[in-house]
C-alpha positions as CSV (number, residue, x, y, z in Angstrom):
1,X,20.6,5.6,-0.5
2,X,22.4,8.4,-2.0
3,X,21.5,9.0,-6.0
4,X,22.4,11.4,-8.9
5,X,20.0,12.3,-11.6
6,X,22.3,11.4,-14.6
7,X,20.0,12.9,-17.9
8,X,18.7,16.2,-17.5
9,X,16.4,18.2,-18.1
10,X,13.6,16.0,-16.3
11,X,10.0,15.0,-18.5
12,X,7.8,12.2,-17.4
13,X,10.7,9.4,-16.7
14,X,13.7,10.2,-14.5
15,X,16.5,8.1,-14.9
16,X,19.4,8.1,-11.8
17,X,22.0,5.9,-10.0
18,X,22.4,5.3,-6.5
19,X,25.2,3.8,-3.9
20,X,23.8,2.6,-1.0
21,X,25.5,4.4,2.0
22,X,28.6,3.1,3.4
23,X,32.4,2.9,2.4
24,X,31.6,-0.8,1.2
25,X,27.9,-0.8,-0.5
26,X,25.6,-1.5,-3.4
27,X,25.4,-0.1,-7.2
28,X,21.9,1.0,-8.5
29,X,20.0,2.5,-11.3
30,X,16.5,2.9,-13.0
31,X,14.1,4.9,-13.9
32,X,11.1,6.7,-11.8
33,X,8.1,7.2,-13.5
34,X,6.9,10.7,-12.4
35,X,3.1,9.8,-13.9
36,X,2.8,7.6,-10.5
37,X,1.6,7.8,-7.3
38,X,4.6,9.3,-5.9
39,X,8.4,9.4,-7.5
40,X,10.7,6.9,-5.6
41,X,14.5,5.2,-6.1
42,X,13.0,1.4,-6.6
43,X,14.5,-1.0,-8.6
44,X,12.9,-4.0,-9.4
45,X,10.6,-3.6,-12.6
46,X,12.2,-0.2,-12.9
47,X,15.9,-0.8,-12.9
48,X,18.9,-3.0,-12.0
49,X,20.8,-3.6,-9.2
50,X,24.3,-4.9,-9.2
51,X,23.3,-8.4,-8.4
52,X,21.1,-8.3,-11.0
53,X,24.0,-8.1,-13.6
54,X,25.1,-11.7,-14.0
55,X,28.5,-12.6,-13.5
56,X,29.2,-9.3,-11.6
57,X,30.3,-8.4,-8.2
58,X,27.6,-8.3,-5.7
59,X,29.4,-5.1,-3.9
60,X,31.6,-2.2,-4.3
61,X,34.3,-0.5,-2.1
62,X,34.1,2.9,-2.4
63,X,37.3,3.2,-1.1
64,X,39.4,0.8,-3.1
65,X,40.4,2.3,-6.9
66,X,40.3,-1.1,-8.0
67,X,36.4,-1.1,-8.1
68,X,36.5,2.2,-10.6
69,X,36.2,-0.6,-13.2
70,X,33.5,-2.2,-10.9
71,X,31.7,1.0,-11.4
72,X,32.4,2.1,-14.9
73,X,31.2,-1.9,-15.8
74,X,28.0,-1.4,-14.0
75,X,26.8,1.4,-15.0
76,X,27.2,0.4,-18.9
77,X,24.8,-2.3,-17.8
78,X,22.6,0.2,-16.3
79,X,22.7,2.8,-19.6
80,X,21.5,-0.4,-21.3
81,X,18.3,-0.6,-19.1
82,X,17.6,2.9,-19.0
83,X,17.0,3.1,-22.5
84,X,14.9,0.3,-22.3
85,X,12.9,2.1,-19.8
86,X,11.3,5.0,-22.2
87,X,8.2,6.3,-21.8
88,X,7.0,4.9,-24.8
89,X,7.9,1.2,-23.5
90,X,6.7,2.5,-20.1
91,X,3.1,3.0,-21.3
92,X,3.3,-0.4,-23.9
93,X,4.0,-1.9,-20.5
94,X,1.0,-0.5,-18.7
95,X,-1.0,-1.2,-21.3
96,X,-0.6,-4.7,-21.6
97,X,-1.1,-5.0,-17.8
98,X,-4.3,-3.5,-18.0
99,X,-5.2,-5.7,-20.5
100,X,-4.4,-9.0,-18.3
101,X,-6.5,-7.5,-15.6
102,X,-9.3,-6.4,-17.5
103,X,-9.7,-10.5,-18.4
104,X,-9.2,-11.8,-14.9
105,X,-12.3,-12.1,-13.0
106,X,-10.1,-10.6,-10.1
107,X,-6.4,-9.2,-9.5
108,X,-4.4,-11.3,-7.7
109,X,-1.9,-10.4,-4.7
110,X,0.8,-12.3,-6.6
111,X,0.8,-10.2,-9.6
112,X,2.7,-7.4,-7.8
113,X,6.0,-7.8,-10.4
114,X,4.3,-8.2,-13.6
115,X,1.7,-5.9,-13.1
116,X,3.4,-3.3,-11.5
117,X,3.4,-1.1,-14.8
118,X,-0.4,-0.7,-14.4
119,X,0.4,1.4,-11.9
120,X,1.7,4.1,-14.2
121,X,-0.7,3.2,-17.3
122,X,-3.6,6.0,-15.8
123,X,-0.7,9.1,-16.1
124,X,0.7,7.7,-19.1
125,X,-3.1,8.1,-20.8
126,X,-2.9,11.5,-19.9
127,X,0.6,12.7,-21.3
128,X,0.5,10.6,-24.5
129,X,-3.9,11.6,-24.5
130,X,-4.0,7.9,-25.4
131,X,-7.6,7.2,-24.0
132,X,-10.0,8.1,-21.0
133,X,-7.6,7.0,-17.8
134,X,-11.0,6.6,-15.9
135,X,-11.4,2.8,-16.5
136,X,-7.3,2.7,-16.1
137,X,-7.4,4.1,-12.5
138,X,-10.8,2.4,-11.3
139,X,-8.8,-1.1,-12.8
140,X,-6.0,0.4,-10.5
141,X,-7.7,0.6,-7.3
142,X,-9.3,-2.9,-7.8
143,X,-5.7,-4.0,-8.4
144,X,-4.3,-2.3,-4.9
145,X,-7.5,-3.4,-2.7
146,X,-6.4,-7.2,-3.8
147,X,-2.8,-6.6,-2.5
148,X,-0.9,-7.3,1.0
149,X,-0.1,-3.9,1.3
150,X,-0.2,-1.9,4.5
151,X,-3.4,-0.6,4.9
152,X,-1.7,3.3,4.7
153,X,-0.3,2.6,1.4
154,X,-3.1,1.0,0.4
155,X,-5.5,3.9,1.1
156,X,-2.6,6.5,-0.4
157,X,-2.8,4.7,-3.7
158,X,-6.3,4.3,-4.0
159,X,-6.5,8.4,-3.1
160,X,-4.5,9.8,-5.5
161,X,-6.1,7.6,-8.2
162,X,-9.7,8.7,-7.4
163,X,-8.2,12.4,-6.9
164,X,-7.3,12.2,-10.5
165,X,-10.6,10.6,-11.7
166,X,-12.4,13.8,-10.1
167,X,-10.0,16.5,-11.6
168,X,-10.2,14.5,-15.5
169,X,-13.8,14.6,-14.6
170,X,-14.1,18.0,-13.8
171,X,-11.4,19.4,-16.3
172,X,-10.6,16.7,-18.5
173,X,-7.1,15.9,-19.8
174,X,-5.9,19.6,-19.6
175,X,-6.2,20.1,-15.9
176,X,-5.2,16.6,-15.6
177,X,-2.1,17.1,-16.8
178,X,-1.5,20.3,-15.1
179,X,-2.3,18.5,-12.0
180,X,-0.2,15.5,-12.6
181,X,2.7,17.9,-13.4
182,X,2.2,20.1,-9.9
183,X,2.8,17.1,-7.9
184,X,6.1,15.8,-10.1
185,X,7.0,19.1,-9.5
186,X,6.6,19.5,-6.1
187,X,8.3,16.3,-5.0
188,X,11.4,16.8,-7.2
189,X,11.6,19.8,-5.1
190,X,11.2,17.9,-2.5
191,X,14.5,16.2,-3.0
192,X,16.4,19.0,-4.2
193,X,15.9,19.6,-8.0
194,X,14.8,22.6,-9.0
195,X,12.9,24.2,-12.0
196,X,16.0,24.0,-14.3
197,X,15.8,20.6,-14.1
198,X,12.5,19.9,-15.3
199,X,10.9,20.3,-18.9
200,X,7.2,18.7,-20.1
């Protein structure tokens, strides 16, 4: 999938669009949350897809100047998600998820949608300093060990959460963030954005 970054400069949330490749192809959007594991171009909890826009066109012709309006009409939709996105909803959303795990007696592999936030609610501890992310990312790993994931992804999440519980242990929320916003760094550059494009 080819995407554009479409607000700059870059903080904690990075809102872009994608076409999927091909003269006839898909419309996407959302926003990747760079207080996570690793920054990716997913939709799903994070954004919209042009069949998720009811009524719409399930594809585009990238050719055809007809489906300009196609376009203009779908990212309008995807402007209004965006915003929804923020990092303040972001973290209310993680929040909440932790809270519904914290009362289950143990994740389930079906919450994969709903809790999906979760994922993010350890880094957004550390950026907003809204509590100790220790009991966050230990809630995390118990969350991915439940899941149907390969056993590689699996043991990538559960890494980087207790590589962050040792560096907020040893250096609290200072070297936490500094850590946290190394790795955002390095993997935007990773895909071709450079320091310009990037403010904390």
């Amino acid at each position: 999938m080819k995407t554009t970054l479409i607000r700059e400069p870059i903080g904690w949330t990075i809102p872009w669009i994608g076409a999927s490749k091909g003269s006839f192809g898909r419309l996407h959007a959302g926003v990747a949350p760079a207080v996570e594991q690793a920054v990716s171009w997913r939709t799903g909890p994070y954004g919209l897809d042009m069949v998720d826009v009811r009524g719409g066109p399930r594809g585009i012709d990238f050719g055809a100047t007809d489906d300009l309006d196609v376009a203009r009409t779908f990212v309008g939709h995807a402007l209004v998600r965006i915003d929804e996105l923020s990092p303040t909803a972001l973290a209310e959303k993680g929040e909440r998820g932790l809270q519904v795990m914290f009362d289950l007696v143990s994740p389930r592999s079906d919450m994969d949608l709903p809790s999906r936030y979760v994922m993010g609610a350890v880094g957004w501890r550390i950026v907003n300093d809204s509590g100790n992310p220790v009991e966050a990312a230990e809630q995390c790993i118990r969350y991915v060990e439940f899941q149907t994931w390969e056993r590689a992804t699996k043991d990538e999440s559960i890494g980087f959460y207790r590589e962050l519980i040792d560096v907020w242990t040893s250096g609290g929320r200072d070297e936490s963030l500094t850590w946290l916003a190394e790795r955002r760094d390095r993997q935007l550059a990773e895909l071709g954005y450079g320091d310009d494009a990037i403010v904390d």
